[in-house]
Every structure is written in C-alpha cells, then in structure tokens.
SEZAVEX-202842 format. One record per residue (C-alpha): x, y, z; residue in one letter. Coordinates in steps of 0.05 Angstrom, whole numbers, padded with zeros to 5 digits, always signed. Example, Ala and Ser with C-alpha at 12.3 -4.5 7.8 and 13.67 -1.06 7.14 Angstrom:
BEGIN
+00246-00090+00156A
+00273-00021+00143S
! end
This chain:
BEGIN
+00110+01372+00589X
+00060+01393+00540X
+00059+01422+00474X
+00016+01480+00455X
+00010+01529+00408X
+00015+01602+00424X
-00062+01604+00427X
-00074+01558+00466X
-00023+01584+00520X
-00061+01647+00516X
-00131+01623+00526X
-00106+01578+00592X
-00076+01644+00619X
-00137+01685+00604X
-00173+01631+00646X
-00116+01631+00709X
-00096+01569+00694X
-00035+01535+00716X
+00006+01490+00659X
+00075+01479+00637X
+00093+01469+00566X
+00133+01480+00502X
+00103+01531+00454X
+00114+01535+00375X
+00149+01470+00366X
+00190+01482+00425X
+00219+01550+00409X
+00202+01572+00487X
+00180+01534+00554X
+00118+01569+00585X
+00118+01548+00663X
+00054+01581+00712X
+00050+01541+00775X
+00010+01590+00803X
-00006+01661+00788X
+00040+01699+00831X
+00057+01778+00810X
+00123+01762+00785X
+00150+01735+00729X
+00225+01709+00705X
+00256+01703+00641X
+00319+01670+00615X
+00308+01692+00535X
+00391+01679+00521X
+00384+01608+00552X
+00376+01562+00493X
+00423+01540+00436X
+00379+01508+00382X
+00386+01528+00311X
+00335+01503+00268X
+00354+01463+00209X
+00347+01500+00144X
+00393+01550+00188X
+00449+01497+00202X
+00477+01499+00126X
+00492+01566+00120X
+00508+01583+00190X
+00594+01596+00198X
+00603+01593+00273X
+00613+01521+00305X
+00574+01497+00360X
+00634+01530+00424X
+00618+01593+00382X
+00558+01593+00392X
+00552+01575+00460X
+00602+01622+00480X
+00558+01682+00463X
+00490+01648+00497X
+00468+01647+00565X
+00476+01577+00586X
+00443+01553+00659X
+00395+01625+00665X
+00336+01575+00668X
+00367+01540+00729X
+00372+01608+00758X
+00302+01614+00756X
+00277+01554+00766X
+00253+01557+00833X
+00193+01604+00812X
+00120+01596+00803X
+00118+01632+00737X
+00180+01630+00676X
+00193+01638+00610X
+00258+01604+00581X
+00282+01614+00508X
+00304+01551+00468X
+00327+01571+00404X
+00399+01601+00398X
+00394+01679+00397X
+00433+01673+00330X
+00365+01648+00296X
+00331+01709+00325X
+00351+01751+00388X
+00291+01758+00429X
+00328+01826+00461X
+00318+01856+00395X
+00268+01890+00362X
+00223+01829+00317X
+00257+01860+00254X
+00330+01873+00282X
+00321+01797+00314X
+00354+01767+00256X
+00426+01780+00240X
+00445+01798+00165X
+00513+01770+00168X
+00551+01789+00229X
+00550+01789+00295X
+00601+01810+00350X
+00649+01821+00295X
+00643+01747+00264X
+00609+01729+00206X
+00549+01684+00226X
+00520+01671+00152X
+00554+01642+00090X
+00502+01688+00055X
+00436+01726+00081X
+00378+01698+00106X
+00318+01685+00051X
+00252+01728+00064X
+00222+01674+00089X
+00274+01644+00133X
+00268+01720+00170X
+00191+01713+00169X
+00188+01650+00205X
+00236+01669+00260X
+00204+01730+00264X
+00137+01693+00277X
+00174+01662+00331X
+00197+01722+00369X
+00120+01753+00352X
+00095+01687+00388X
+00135+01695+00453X
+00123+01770+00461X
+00047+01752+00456X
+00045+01701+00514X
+00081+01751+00552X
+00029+01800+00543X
-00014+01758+00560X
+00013+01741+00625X
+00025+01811+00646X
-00038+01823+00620X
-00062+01782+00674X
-00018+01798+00734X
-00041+01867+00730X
-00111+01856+00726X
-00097+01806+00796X
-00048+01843+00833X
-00047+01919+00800X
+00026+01914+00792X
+00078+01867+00779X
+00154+01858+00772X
+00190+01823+00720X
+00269+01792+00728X
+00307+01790+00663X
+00364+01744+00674X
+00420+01737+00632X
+00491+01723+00644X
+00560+01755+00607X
+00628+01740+00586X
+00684+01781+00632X
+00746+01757+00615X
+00746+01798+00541X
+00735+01860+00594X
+00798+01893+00615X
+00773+01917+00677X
+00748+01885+00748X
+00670+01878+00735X
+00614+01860+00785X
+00578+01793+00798X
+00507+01822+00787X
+00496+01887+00738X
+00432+01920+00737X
+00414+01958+00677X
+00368+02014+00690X
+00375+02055+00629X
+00303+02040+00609X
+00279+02036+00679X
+00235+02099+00705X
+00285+02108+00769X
+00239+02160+00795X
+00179+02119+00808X
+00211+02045+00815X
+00290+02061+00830X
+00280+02044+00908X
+00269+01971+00874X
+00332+01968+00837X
+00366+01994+00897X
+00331+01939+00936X
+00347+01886+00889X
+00429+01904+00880X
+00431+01893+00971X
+00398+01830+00957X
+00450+01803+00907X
+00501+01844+00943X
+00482+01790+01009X
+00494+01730+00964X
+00560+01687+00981X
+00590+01636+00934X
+00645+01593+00946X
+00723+01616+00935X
+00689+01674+00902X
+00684+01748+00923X
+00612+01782+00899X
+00592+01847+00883X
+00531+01874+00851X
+00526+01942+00817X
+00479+01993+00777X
+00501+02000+00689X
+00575+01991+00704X
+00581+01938+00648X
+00503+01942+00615X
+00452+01989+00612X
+00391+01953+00602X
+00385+01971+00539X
+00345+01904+00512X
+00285+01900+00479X
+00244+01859+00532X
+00244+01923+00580X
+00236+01965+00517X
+00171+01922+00499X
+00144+01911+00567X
+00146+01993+00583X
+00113+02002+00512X
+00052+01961+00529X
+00048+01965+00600X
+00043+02021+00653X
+00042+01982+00720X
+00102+01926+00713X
+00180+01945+00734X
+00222+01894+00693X
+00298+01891+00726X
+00346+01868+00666X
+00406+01833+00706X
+00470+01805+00681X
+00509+01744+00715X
+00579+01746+00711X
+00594+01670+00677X
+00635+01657+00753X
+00592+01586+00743X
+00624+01561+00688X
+00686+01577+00642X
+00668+01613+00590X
+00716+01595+00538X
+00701+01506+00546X
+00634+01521+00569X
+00647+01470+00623X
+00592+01485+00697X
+00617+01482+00765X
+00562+01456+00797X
+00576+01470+00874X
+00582+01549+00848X
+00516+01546+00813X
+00492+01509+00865X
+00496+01571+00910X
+00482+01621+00862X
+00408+01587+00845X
+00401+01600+00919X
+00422+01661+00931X
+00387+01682+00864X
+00321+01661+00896X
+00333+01698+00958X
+00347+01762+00928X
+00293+01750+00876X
+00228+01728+00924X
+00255+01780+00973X
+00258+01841+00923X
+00190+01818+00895X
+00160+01814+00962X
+00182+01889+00982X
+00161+01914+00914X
+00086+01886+00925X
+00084+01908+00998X
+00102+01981+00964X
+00068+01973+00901X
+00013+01921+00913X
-00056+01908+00942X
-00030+01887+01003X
+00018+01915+01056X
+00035+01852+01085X
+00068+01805+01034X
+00124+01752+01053X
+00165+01724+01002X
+00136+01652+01004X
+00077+01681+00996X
+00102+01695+00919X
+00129+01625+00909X
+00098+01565+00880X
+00044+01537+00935X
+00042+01459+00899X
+00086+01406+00900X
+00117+01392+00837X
+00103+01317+00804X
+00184+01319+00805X
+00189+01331+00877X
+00140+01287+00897X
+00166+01228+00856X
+00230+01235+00881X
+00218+01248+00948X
+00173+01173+00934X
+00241+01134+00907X
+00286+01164+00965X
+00238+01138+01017X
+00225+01078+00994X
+00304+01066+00988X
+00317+01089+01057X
+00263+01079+01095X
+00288+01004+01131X
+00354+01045+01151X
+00348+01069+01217X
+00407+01066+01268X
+00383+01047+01318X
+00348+00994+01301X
+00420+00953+01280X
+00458+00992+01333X
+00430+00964+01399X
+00470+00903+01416X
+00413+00840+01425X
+00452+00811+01480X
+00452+00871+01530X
+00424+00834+01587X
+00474+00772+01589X
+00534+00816+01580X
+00519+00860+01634X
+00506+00797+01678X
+00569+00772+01651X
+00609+00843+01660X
+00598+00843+01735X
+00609+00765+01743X
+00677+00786+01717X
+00685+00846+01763X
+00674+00895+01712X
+00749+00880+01678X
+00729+00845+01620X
+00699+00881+01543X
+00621+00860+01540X
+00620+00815+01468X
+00555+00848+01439X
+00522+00827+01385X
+00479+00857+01324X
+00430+00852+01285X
+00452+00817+01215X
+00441+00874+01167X
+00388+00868+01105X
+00418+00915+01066X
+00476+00908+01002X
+00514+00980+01020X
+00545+00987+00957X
+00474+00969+00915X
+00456+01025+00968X
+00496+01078+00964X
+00496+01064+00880X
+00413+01076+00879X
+00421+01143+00928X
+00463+01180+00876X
+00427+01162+00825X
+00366+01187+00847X
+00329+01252+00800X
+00349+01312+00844X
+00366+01349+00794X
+00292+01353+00767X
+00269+01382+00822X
+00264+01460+00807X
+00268+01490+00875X
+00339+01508+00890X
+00333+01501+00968X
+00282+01448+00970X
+00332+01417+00919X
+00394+01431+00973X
+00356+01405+01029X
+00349+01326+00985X
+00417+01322+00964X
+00436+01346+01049X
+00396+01285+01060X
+00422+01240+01005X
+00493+01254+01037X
+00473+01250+01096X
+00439+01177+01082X
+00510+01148+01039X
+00546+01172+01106X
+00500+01136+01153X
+00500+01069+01106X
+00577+01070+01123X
+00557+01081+01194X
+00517+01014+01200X
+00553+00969+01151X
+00613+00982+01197X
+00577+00954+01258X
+00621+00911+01299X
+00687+00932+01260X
+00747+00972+01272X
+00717+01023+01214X
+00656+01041+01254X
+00683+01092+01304X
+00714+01134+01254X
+00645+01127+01213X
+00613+01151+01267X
+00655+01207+01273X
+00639+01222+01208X
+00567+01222+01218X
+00560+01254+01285X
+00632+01286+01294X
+00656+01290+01370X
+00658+01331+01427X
+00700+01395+01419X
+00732+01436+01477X
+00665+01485+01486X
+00624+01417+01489X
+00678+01388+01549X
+00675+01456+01575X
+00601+01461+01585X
+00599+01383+01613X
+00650+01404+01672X
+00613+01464+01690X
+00547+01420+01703X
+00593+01365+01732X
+00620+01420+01780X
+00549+01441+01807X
+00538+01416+01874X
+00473+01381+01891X
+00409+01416+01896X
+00376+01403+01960X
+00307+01362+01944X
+00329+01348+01876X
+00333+01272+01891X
+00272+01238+01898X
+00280+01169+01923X
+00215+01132+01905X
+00229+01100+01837X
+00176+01073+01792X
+00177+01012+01752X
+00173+01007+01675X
+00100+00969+01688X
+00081+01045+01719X
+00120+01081+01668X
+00077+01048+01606X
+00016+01062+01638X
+00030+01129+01659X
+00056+01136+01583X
-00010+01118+01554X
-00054+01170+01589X
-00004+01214+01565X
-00006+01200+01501X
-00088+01204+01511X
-00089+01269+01539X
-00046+01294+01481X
-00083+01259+01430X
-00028+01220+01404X
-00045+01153+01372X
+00016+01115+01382X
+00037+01042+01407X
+00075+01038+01479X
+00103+00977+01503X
+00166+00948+01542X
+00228+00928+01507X
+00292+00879+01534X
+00337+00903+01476X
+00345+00974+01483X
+00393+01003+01524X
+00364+01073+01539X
+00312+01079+01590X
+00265+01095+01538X
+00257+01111+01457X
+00209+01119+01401X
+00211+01078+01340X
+00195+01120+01286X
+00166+01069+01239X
+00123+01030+01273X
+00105+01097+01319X
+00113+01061+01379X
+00148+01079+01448X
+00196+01023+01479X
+00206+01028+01550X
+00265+00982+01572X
+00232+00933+01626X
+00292+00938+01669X
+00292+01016+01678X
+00264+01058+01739X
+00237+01129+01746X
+00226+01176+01792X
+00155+01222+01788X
+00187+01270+01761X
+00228+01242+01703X
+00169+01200+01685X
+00149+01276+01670X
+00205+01302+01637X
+00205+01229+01597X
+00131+01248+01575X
+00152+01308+01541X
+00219+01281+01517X
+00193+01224+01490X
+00116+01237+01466X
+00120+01306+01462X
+00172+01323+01419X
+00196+01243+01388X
+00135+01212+01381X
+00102+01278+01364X
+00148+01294+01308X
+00136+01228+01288X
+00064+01232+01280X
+00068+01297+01245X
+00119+01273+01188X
+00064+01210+01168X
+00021+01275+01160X
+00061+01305+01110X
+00054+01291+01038X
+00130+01281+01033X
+00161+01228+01067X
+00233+01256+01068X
+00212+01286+01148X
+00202+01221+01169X
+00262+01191+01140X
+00299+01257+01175X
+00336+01316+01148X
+00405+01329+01155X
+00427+01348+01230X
+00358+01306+01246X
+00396+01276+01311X
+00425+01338+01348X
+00371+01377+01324X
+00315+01327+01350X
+00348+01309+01413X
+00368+01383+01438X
+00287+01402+01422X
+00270+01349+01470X
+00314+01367+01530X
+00285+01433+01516X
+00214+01413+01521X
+00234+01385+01591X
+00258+01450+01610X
+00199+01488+01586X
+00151+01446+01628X
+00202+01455+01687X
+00223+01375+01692X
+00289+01383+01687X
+00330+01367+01734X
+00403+01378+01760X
+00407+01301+01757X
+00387+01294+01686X
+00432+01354+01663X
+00489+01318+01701X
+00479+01254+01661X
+00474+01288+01597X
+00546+01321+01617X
+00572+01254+01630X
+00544+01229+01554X
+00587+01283+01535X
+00659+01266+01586X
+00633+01185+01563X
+00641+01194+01487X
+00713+01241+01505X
+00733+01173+01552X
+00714+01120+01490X
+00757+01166+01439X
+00812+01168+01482X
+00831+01093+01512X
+00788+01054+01468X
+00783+01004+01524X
+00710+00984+01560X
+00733+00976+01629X
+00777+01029+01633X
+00722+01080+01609X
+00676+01054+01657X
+00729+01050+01719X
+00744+01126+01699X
+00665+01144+01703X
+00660+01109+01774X
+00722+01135+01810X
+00729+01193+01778X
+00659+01217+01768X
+00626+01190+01825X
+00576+01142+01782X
+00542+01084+01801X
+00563+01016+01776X
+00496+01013+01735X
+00497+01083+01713X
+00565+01065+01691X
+00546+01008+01655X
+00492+01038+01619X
+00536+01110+01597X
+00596+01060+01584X
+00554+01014+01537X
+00518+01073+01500X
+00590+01097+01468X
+00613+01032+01457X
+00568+00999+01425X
+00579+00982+01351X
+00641+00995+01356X
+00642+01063+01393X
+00588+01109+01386X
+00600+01179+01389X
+00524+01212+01388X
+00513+01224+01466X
+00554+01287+01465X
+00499+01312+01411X
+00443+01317+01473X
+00469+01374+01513X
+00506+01407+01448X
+00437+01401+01418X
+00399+01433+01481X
+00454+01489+01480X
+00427+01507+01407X
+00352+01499+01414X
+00359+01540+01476X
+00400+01599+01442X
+00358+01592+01380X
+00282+01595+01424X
+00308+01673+01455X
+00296+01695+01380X
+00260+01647+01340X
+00192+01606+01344X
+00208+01535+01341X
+00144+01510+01327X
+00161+01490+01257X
+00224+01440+01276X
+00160+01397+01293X
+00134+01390+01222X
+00179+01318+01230X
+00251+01300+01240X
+00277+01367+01214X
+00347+01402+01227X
+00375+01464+01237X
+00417+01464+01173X
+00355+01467+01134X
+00294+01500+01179X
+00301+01572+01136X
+00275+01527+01081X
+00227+01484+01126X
+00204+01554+01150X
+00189+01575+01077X
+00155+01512+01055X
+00105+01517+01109X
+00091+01588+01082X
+00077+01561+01022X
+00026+01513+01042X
+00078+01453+01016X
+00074+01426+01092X
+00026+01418+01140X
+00039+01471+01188X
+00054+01433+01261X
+00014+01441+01319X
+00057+01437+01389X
+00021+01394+01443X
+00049+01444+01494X
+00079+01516+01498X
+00152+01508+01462X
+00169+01579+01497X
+00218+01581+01555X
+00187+01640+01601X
+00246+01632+01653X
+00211+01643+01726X
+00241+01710+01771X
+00285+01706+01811X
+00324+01655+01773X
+00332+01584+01800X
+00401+01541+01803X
+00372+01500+01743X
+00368+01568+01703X
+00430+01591+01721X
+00463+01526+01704X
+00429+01530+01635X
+00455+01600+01626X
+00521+01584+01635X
+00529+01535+01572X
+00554+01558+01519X
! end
C-alpha cells in the first residue's frame, strides 16, 4: 500500500484516480477502486496511540479497545471507495468537532490522562483530524460533480451489555438527517439490515432507539455539502465479546455479507431516486477490477489444486479385464479394480489449502465463495486418498451426500412409466461414428477442443477438463438420437463450460466451485431437454443411478447390487455392469444420484431465472447470486450459450413433459 500525504491524496482524486494508501504517517487508509457514488467509513476502527501519548495515557490497552470499534473496516471492505481510521479515538475522536477531538482528562467517566495534553500535542492531533476531513471533501467533492448526488455509510459498532434494555442489531441515527427529503433512504436502508440473518442470533434493525446520529461526520458532511445523505449506523458488538475483545469469525462472516447487501442495495435505490440514471443495479456501484489480492490468491489455489480431479484417480484402469472376468464367473464374484497410484502427499495438501491468504481478499462474498471452495477441495483430498479403502464410501458421502426419500421417490415414479411407443430406436452407432459426429459438432459450435476414444473410462462418454478434450469409451454404442442429446450434454454444456473458465482471468471456475458436480451435471440433462433429446430411456437410467447408489449403501456387496438391478429392474447384464461399476468403484461411489437431483433443480430454477451465467465455468448453485454479481461487475467474462438454455415446453404436453413435471 502506499504512503501519501494528504496532498497528494487530494490531487489523485481531483484527477479520478484510483489508489489505495496510508495518509499522514498512517493515521487513515484512503481506498478508491473506482469512483462509484458512495462512500464508507469506519472512523472508530483503529487503536493506535502515538507515542509521546503512551506516557501519560491511564487506560490499558482492553480499555481502550473496549470503547473502539474493532472489525468496522471488515464491514466495509467489500467497497470500491473507504475510509478507515487508524489512530485510537482517545488521541482524537474523528466524531467530534477538530477542537472537542481531544479529551482534557476524561472520558466515559474514566480518567484517560495523568495530566492534560500540551498545546502542541492538541495541535498535532488536531492536524490529523483537519487532514482526514480534507480528503473527504475532496472525495465528495468529486462524487457530486460525477453523479449529482451521493450517499455516505458511517459504520460504527456499540457496547450493549452496559444497556439495561433489549437493543437492536442495526441503529440508524437520523437526528441530523433531513428526513423530509432523504428519510425514504433510511427507511430503505433499516429493511435491508432488517433481511440480514446471522447464525444463533435473532436481528433487528431500528431508527434512534439507542443513537441519534449525533456525530460530527454527518454534522461536517451537511455543513459543506448540499447533495450527499450520510446514514450513521451502529452495530451491536454480537461479533465479538465485548468485554475480552475476542471475534467470532463465522458471525462476522455473515454480517460482512449481509452488510454488503443492505449497503450496495440501499445505495443502488438511492441513485435510481436521486441520480442521473433511473436504472442502477447494485453491482453496478461495486468495484469493477480485480484486486492484486484476489488475483494472487486465486493464482496459489490453482496451482495447488489444479492436478486433483476425481475422476481422473477414480476410474478403475482394469475395467475391461474385470468385466471379462465378472461374466466368466457368472456375475458372482467382486470385480478387483485398480487405480491410479496417487501423486499427491494429502496431509502436505490439505496443510497448504488452509493456509492460503483468504482473508486478504476484501470482498465478503467473493471471499465466501474461496473458502466454499477451499472446503470443498480438503473434503475431496479425503475423497481420493481413500481410493480403494474402507474410508472411501463414507468420504464420498461426505462429499456428495446420498440419495434422500424425495430423490428415491422421484427415481420410482420414472421407473414406473411404461414405455413410450417409438422411443427405442434400434440402430446403434459405434464410438468410430460418435467421434466423428462429435467433431462437426464441436465445429459448428465453434468449440476448439480435442475428441478422441478412451478404454479406461467407464461412462459412455466425458470431458476432461484440463486437457479440454472429450473421451468417448471405444466400447460404447449410440443411437441417433443420444448421439444428440450426448452433443449437448457433453459439448454444450461440459466442454463448453470448460472453454469458458480458461477464458476467465481467475482460474478458481475451472478448478470448480462448490456444488460444481450436481450443479454441472443437472445443467446438462437440461440442455438435452431443451433441444428435445431426451428420452424416456435416458431419464430411466438416470433413475436407476439414483435406486444403484440406494442398492451400494445398503448391501455393500457387487453381485448382489447388480443381481437386484437385473431381476428386479428389468436391466440388461451390460447395463448392469456398467450402473453396478459406476457406484462401486473406489470403494463405492455415491455421485450418480446427483444427475437427476441436479436436473430436478436446474429445471425448477430455469421457470424463474436465466441460467446463462452457470456457464461462466464449473459454477454451483450455492454461490451463482455472487457469480451473477461478478459478471455485473465486469470481474468475469460474461458467457455466451451455444444454444437457447430456455425450456419453452411444446402444447399439448408430451409423456416426456409430464414425466419431468412430476419430479420433485
């Protein structure tokens, strides 16, 4: 971060530009990522005293602390323009009037000095409060001249258990705030916080029941200015004990969150009242450049995690021999599958992942959405160094969970369905047809990607994401029109999202988000529904994925899973084979159950939502509000479908559309 003087700061801002620094030997961090109408101060946050202070000063350090606002910069941090206060409001309180700033002796009935301040102790913290108030007319100086008006968020926070009474989450003080021309805001603002929900914690926001807003930032910024609303807000210390000073992280967590919610959403209704423009979206206020933090970090995640992909350790290298072996042994014998040796140290692993810098990245929800991932990554290391052991099943229940009573439900109903007369096609096409049919696909659609047979996979066909290339397995067969639906399962939305992710500037969508799997594979059923290539068959062997991973959790036994999917089900000896194998391999596998739960929730979510932006790379749904917002913001490349992701179901309904329907 730089240093610069309080000149300085002011001549960058005069010019619109963007910097980040300390000012006057650190007494206050300037941050302007971009010049966005609304600015955020934490002026309580810091606790430096300076030393020809510290001799005479009477409260210790827990003193101290207790009457600051620790962690108000964190609840800020996410914007594109801040101020944050360094020095200890006991050397001067920046929500004071420059010559009230300096406490004589006491303060909240303690006495802070051993004796009074010299003249020229007061006259250099009073230069320092001079210099902040200065930069900050200079900045609103600017937003007004760029946007007419602008808003600004005083944040502080306040001790509750000294108040005898039940007291809100949130106060808003609007004792200095003109409530006849900007009190719709405030209103606004107190719904906002009012929606935010922290763990084991009940919130409430309200208007002056504890403060009034009576500070001197509001006081200073309605002095000088005639077209900026400031909102002075309180914070109930629920993140932290107030007495020890000790955070709890997971609540703060969840309030920067919410915080940034309530704030970007406020700010974006004030300027669509207030502002040049009608139209204005909250990302449209935030930051539109990736931070050097983010980016770096985002560079050491991938480049830890890039080499650990499931499947590439899952799929047994010995898949043909053991099936030739299975039915030599009339199917009553466990296949002996083996692995790839893994080239990873788990425990170096897992070590590096927590250690990585999340914490400097400023963001709250881009900062959410890496440590989703850097769970999600330590759980899927114990996934694949359990390979082959006893440990692995419940690992992969861990990861991927298993199939609940709605999801057995919804695999019976399809099960149930009888057969749809010309759904069966009987001419079959080889894998030789499939790859070429593949590549003039992939030509038509503009996709630059590798396609080539494979002996060591055991679906019919899958993308690896590294090398972007499409493995068909050489012993599979197709009919026309699953080599259709295959198209647009596997190039249209895999190797598609895969293409789009090496376009991004961070490499976390290629490694996949959180949810990646079920998120992934449900968008790609759908995309064979939308083009109207799927079929009764192929929703039938999704269901049986689903009664499959039910049959592996339950008798734990190879042959017995696949007798129960032959006599029971009706399946063919291969079919059986192949469904039996996919949940047993590694050590039992439950992820199949994830396709039609998957479909079921890309389908519900397409009746209300565009889905165009899950193909930005391997994204989930746990985190596509935020995926939504950063391609608002210009942080990612804004995907381009190769096809019409929009179901525009045909009337009257056919038995394929009913079917659908009827999962819930």
């Amino acid at each position: 971060m730089l240093t610069l003087s309080e000149k300085e700061c002011i001549a960058l801002i005069n010019r619109g530009e963007c910097f980040q620094a300390e000012v006057e030997d650190g007494a206050f961090i300037v941050k302007i990522d971009d010049y966005s109408p609304m600015v955020c101060t934490a002026i309580h946050n810091g606790h430096r005293l300076r030393d020809d202070l510290k001799k005479s000063f009477l409260l210790s350090k827990e003193e101290r602390f207790y009457e600051e606002d620790p962690y108000t910069d964190e609840l800020i941090s996410s914007f594109p323009i801040v101020l944050i206060g360094n020095d200890s409001r006991f050397e001067y309180d920046l929500n004071r009037a420059k010559t009230l700033s300096t406490y004589y002796k006491t303060a909240w009935n303690k006495q802070v000095w051993e004796k009074p301040l010299s003249t020229k102790q007061r006259a250099f913290s009073h230069a320092k409060h001079e210099s902040f108030y200065n930069v900050l007319e200079a900045i609103i100086a600017r937003l007004e001249m760029l946007f007419k008006n602008s808003i600004v968020f005083d944040m502080h926070s306040y001790n509750h258990q000294r108040i005898a009474k039940d007291t809100p989450t949130f106060n808003i003080g609007s004792g200095q705030i003109d409530v006849e021309r900007w009190g719709s805001i405030s209103h606004y603002f107190e719904r906002e916080l009012n929606k935010i929900a922290l763990p084991n914690l009940d919130v409430r926001a309200a208007t002056d029941e504890v403060f009034q807003g009576r500070g001197y930032l509001i006081a200073h910024i309605n002095a000088h200015f005639d077209n900026t609303l400031v909102l002075p807000v309180e914070v109930k210390k629920v993140f932290m004990d107030e007495t020890s000073g000790e955070v709890y992280p997971l609540v703060l967590e969840e309030l920067k969150a919410g915080v940034k919610h309530a704030i970007s959403e406020t700010a974006a209704h004030f300027m669509r009242r207030f502002g040049k423009r009608k139209t204005v979206s909250n990302a449209e206020l935030l930051s539109s450049s990736l931070s050097p933090e983010l980016v770096e970090l985002d560079k050491q995640l991938y480049g830890l995690c890039r080499s650990v992909e499931t499947l590439r350790f899952i799929n047994p290298v010995n898949i043909a021999s053991e099936r030739k072996n299975f039915f030599g042994k009339k199917a009553l014998i466990t296949p002996d599958f083996s692995y790839k040796q893994l080239n990873i140290n788990p425990y170096q692993f897992r070590e590096q992942l927590y250690k990585l810098p999340v914490e400097q990245v400023m963001d709250a929800d881009i900062q959410q959405l890496y440590r989703h991932v850097i769970d999600n990554m330590a759980t899927k290391i114990d996934l694949i160094s359990s390979i082959g052991s006893d440990d692995f099943v419940y690992n992969s229940l861990k990861y991927y969970g298993q199939p609940d009573k709605n999801d057995l439900a919804n695999a019976e109903f399809i099960l149930r369905a009888p057969e749809i007369e010309g759904d069966d096609e009987p001419e079959l096409h080889s894998a030789d047809v499939a790859v070429e049919l593949f590549k003039e696909k992939a030509k038509e659609w503009g996709l630059k990607c590798k396609i080539e047979k494979s002996s060591r996979i055991v679906a019919k066909a899958m993308v690896d994401n590294d090398k972007a290339c499409l493995l068909i397995n050489k012993e599979a067969s197709f009919t026309s029109k699953e080599l259709v639906a295959f198209a647009y399962h596997e190039l249209g939305v895999h190797m598609l999202t895969t293409v789009n992710a090496k376009r991004q500037k961070l490499k976390v969508f290629s490694l996949g988000l959180s949810g990646n799997t079920q998120t992934q594979e449900g968008l790609a059923i759908y995309s064979e529904y939308c083009s109207g290539n799927l079929t009764l068959s192929r929703l039938k062997t999704l269901a049986l994925r689903v009664v499959a991973v039910n049959l592996m959790l339950q008798h734990r036994d190879f042959p017995v899973t696949y007798q129960a999917l032959v006599k029971d089900y009706g399946v063919s000896c291969e079919q059986a084979f192949t469904l039996t194998t996919r949940v047993y391999r590694g050590g039992g596998f439950t992820k199949d159950y994830l396709y039609l739960k998957g479909f079921r929730d890309i389908h519900t979510l397409g009746k209300t939502t565009k889905l165009d932006n899950l193909l930005v790379g391997k994204t989930g749904l746990l985190d596509l509000p935020t995926v939504n917002e950063m391609v608002g913001r210009n942080l990612l490349v804004k995907p381009v479908s190769l096809f019409e992701l929009q179901l525009k179901p045909p009337q009257p309904l056919s038995i394929i559309d009913y079917l659908v329907s009827g999962i819930r």
